[in-house]
C-alpha positions as CSV (number, residue, x, y, z in Angstrom):
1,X,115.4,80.4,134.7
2,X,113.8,78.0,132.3
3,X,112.1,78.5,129.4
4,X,108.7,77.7,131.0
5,X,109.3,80.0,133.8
6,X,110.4,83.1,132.0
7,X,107.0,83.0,130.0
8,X,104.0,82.1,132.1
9,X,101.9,84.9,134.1
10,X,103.8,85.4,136.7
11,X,101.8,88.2,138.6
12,X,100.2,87.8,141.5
13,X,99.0,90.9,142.4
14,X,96.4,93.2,140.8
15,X,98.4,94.3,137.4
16,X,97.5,97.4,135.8
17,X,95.9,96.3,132.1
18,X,95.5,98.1,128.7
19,X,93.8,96.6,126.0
20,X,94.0,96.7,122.3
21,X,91.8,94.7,119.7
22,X,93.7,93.6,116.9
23,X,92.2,93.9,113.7
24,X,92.1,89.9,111.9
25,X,90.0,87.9,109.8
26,X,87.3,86.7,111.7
27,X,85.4,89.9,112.3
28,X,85.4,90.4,115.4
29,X,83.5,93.3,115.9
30,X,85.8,95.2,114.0
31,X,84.4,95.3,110.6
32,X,80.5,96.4,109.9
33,X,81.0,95.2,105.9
34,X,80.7,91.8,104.3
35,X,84.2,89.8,103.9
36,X,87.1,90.6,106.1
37,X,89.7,93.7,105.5
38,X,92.9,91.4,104.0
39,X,90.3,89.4,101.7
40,X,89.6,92.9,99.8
41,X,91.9,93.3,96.4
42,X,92.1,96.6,97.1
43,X,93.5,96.3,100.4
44,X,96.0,93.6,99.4
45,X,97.1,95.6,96.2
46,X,97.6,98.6,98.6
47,X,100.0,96.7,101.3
48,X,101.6,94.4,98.9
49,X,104.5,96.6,97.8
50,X,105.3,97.1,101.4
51,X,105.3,94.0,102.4
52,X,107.2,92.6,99.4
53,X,110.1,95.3,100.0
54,X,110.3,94.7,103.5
55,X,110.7,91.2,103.4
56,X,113.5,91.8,101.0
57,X,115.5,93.9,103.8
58,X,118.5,92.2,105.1
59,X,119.0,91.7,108.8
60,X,123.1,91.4,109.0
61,X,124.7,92.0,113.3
62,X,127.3,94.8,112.7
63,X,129.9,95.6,115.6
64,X,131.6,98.7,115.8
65,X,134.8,98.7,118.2
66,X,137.9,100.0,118.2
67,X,141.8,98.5,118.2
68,X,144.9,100.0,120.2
69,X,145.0,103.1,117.9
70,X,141.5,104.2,118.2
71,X,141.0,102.8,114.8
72,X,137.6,102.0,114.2
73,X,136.7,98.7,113.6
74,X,133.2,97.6,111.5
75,X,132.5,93.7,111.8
76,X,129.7,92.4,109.8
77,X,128.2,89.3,111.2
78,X,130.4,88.4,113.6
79,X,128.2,86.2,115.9
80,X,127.6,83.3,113.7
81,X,124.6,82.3,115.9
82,X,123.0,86.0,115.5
83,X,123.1,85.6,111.9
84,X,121.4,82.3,111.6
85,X,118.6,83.6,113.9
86,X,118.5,86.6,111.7
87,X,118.3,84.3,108.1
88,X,116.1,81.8,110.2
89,X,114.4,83.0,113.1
90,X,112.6,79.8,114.0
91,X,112.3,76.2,111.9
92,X,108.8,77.1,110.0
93,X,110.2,80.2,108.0
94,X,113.1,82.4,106.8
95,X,113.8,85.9,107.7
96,X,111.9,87.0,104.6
97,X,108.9,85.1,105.6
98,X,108.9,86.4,109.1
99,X,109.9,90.1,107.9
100,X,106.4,90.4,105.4
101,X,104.2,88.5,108.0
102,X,105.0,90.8,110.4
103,X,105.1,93.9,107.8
104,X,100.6,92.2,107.1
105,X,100.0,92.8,110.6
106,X,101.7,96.3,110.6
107,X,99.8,97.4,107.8
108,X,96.5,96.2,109.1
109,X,97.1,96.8,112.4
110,X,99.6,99.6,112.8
111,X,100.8,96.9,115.2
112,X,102.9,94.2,114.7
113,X,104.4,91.1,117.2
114,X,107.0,88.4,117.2
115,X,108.0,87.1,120.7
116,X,112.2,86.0,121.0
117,X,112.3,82.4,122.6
118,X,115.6,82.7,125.0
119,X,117.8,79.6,126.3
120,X,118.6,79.3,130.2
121,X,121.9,81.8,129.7
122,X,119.2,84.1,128.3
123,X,120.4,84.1,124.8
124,X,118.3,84.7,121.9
125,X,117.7,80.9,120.2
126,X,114.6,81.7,117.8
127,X,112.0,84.5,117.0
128,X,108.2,83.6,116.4
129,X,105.8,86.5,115.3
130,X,102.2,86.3,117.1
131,X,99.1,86.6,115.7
132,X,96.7,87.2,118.0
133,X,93.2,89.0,118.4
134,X,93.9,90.8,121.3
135,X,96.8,91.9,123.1
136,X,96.5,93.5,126.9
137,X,99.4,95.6,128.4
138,X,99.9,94.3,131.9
139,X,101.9,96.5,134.6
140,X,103.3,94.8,138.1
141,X,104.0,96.5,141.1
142,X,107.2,97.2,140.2
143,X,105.9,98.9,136.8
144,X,107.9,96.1,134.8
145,X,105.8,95.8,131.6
146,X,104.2,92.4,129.8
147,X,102.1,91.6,127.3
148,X,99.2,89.6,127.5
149,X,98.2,87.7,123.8
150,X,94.5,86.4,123.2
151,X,94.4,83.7,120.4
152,X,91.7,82.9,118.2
153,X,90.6,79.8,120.0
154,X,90.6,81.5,123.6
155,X,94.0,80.5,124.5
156,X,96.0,83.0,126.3
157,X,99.7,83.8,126.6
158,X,102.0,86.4,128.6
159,X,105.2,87.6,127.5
160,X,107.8,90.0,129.2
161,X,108.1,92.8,127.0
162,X,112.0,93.1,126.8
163,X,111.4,89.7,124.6
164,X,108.7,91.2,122.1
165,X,109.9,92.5,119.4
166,X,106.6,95.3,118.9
167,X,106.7,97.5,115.4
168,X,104.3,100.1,115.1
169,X,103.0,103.0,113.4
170,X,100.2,106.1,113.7
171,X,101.8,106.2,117.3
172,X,99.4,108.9,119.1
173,X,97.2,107.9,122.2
174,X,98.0,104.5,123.5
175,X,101.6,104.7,125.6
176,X,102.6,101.4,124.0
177,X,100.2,100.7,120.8
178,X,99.9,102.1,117.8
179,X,96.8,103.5,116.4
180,X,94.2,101.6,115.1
181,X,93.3,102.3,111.5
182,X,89.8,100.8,112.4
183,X,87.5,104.8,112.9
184,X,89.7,105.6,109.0
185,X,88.9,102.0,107.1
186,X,85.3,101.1,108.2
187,X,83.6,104.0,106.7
188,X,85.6,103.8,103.0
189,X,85.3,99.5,103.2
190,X,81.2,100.4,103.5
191,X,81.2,102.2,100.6
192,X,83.5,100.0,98.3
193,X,81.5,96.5,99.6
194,X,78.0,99.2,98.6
195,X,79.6,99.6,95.1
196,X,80.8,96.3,94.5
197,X,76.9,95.1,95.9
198,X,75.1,97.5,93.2
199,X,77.4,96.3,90.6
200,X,76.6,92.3,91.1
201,X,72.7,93.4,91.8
202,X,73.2,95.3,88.6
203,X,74.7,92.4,86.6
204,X,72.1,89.7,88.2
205,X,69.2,91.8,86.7
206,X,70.2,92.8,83.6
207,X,69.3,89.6,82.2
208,X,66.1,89.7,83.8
209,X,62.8,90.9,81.4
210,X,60.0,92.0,83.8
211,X,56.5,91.9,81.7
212,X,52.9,93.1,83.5
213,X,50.1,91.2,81.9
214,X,46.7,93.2,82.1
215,X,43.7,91.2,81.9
216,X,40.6,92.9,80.7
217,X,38.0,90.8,82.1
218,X,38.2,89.5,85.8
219,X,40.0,86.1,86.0
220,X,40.2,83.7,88.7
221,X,44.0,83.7,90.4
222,X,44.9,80.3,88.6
223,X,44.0,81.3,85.7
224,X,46.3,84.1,85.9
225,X,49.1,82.4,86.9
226,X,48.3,79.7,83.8
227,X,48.3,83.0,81.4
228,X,51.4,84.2,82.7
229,X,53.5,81.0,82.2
230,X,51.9,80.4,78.7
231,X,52.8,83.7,78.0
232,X,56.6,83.6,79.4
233,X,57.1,79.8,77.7
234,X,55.8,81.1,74.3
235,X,57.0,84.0,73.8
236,X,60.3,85.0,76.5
237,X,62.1,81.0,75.8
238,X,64.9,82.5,74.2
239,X,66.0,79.0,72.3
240,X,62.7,78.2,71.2
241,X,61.6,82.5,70.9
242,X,61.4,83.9,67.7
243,X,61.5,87.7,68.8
244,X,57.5,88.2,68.3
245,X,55.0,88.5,70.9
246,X,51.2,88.3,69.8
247,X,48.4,88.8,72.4
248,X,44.8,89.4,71.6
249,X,42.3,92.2,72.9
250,X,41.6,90.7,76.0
251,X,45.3,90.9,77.1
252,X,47.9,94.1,77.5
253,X,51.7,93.6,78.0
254,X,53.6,95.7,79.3
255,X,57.4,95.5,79.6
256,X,59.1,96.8,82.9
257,X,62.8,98.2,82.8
258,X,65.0,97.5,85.6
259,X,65.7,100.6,87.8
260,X,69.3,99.6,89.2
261,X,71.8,102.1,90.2
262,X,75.7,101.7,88.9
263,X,78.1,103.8,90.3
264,X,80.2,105.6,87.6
265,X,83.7,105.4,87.1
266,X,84.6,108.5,88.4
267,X,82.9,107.8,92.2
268,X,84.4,104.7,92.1
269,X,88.3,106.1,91.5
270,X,87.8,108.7,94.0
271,X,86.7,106.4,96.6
272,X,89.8,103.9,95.5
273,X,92.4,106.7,95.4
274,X,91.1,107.9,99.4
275,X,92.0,104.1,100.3
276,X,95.2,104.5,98.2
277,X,95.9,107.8,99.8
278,X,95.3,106.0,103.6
279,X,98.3,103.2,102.8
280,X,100.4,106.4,101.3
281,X,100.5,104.6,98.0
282,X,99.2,105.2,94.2
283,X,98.2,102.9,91.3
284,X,101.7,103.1,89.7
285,X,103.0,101.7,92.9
286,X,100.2,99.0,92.9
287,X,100.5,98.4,89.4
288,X,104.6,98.3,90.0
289,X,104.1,101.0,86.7
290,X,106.5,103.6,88.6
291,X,109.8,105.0,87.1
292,X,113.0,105.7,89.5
293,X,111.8,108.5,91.2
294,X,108.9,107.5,92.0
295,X,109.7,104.4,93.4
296,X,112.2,106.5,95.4
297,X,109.9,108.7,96.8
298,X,107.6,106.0,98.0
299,X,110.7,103.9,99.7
300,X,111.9,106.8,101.3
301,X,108.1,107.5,102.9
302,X,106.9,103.7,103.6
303,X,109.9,101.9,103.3
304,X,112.2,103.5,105.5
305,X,110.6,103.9,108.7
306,X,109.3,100.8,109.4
307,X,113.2,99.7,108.2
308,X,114.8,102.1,111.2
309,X,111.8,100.2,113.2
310,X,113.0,97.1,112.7
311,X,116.9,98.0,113.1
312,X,115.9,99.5,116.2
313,X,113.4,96.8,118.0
314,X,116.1,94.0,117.3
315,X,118.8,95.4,118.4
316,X,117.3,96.6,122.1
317,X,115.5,93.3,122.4
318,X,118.1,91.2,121.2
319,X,120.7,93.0,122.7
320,X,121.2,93.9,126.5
321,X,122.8,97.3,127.4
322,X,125.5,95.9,128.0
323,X,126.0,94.6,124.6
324,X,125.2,97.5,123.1
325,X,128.0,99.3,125.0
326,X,130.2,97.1,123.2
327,X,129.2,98.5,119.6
328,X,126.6,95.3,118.6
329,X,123.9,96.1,116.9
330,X,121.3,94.8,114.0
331,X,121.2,96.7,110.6
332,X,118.9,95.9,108.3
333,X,119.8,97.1,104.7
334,X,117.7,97.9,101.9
335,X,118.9,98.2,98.2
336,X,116.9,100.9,96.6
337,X,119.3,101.1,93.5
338,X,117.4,97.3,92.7
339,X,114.8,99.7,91.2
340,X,117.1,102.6,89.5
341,X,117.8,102.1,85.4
342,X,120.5,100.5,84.0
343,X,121.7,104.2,83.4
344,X,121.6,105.0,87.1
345,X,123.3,101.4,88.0
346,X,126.2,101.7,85.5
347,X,127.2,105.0,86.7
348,X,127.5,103.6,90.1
349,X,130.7,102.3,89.0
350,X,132.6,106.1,90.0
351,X,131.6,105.0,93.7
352,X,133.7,101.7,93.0
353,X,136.3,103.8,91.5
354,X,136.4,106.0,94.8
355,X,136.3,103.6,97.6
356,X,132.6,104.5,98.6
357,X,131.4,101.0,97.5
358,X,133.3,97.8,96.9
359,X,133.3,95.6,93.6
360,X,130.6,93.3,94.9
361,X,128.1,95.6,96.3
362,X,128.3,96.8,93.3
363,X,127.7,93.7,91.1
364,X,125.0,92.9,93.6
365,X,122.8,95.9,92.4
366,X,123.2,95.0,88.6
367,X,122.4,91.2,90.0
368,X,125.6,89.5,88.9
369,X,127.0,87.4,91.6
370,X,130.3,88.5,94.1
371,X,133.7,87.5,92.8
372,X,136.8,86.6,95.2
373,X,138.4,89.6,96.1
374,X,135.6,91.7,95.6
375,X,134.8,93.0,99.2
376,X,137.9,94.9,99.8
377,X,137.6,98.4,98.7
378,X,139.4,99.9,96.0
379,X,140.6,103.1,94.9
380,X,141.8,104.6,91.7
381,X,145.0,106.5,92.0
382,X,143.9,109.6,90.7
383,X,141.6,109.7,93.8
384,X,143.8,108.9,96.5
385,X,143.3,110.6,100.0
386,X,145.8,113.6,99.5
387,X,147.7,112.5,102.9
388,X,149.1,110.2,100.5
């Protein structure tokens, strides 16, 4: 079956639909405050840790079989054209690219899409991630599932759903979507967008010197006006000004403060840290100010999980049953020690001493590139199995 075929709407009968509205940047309905959710710093400092460590995961195929003497055997990329669509899913971007444009969407979202493009033997050939502002969950007679993708200029698309791969997150109501995070944002957006509003308004007028003129004698309404400028040219020019103001009898002048209100510091922070709080994160996170363990406990919380995700979704949509069966599956691997101290990394070196990590992993978590040799694992003697 082509490529054509496999992709087009292919129901004829009445399909059973469930709609989602993705959250994007044009609005749509979604947002009731000025500027769109990824165009907030706050928002982008909040996400951007994810997405940065998940696009630093690495995708490798590992197959796990067995030889004559039920021996098991690890192979690590074996498929030389699984690995290539792992390290460049399609020609516009690496697996990196791909991995934090799809880790965006999950974080705005709590739904994120890429659709795998199959050739005629039904082989994975490339991976493309969709963004799209609406999706619709379309059901057949025979209750086999596809999703239906609205693009932003009206276009439409239909997609089996064994060839999306579909992360998401706050999974509650919907059968196949996630949560959306709009009911939690909206109300903490409005106030941020009202406090960054009163602080402009607030800057705009502080320059601003309002003066009432009182006239004591009746004056006709240009006259007034002539006063007033005369009076603002003379005496409010600040190059030509001198800091005096002299009016006679007939004339009182009265200076008018500005009444604007400026949130404080402290109702601003709480209102930043409940947005912090939402995306599980903290200012020494955003501010990459954290030590080891606390960049631990964050990648163990946010990181993690939507790693597992991504293991998971590639493997059963890459992979047929089948397949599986036969010990293939997609790992992707995240070095937490990147962030441990130099302490923490040096003393690593017992694991290489015990077999638990070879030479090269090693060297790759104190960034030193892998040496010949340095894959096989070795063993000090003094810590050989006892069978020995």
């Amino acid at each position: 079956m082509g490529f054509i075929k496999r992709f087009r709407n292919f129901f004829n009968r009445s399909p059973t639909i469930t709609r989602y509205q993705m959250m994007e940047d044009r609005g749509n309905g979604f947002f009731e405050f000025d500027g769109t959710l990824y165009q907030s710093d706050i928002i982008r400092a909040c996400i951007r840790p994810k997405v940065k460590a998940i696009g630093k995961l690495v995708g490798k195929h590992i197959r796990e079989t067995f030889d004559g003497n039920s021996k098991e055997v690890i192979a690590v990329n074996p498929d030389v054209n699984i690995r290539f669509l792992l390290e460049e899913p399609n020609p516009f971007m690496t697996g990196q690219m791909m991995q934090e444009k799809l880790a965006t969407q999950l974080c705005l979202n709590n739904n994120a899409f890429a659709v795998i493009i199959r050739d005629d033997n039904g082989l994975p050939m490339e991976i493309y991630p969709v963004y799209a502002t609406g999706v619709e969950a379309i059901y057949n007679q025979n209750m086999d599932l596809s999703l239906r993708f609205t693009f932003s200029n009206g276009r439409q698309a239909t997609f089996l759903y064994s060839d999306v791969i579909h992360l998401r997150q706050d999974f509650y109501e919907n059968d196949i979507f996630g949560t959306s995070p709009a009911l939690a944002l909206i109300p903490l957006m409005n106030v941020i967008s009202s406090i960054d509003k009163s602080i402009v308004s607030a800057i705009k007028n502080s320059s601003v010197v309002r003066w009432l003129l009182k006239f004591t004698s009746n004056m006709r309404p240009e006259d007034l006006k002539t006063q007033a400028k005369d009076f603002a040219d003379n005496f409010l020019e600040t190059e030509k000004g001198t800091g005096v103001a002299a009016i006679d009898v007939k004339t009182d002048a009265t200076q008018i403060q500005p009444n604007n209100y400026v949130p404080n510091a402290a109702q601003m922070d709480r209102t930043v840290d409940r947005i912090y709080s939402f995306f599980n994160t903290n200012k020494k996170i955003v501010q990459s100010d954290y030590n080891e363990d606390e960049w631990t406990a964050y990648f163990e919380s946010e990181i993690e999980p939507p790693e597992r995700n991504l293991s998971e979704e590639y493997t059963r949509k890459i992979f047929s049953r089948k397949q599986r069966g036969f010990g293939n599956r997609i790992y992707f691997e995240a070095s937490n020690l990147q962030y441990a101290s130099m302490q923490t990394k040096l003393a690593m070196q017992a694991m290489v001493d015990r077999g638990a990590m070879t030479p090269n992993e090693w060297r790759s978590v104190i960034n030193m590139a892998p040496i010949d040799g340095g894959d096989t694992p070795v063993r000090r003697l003094d810590t050989a199995p006892i069978n020995n």
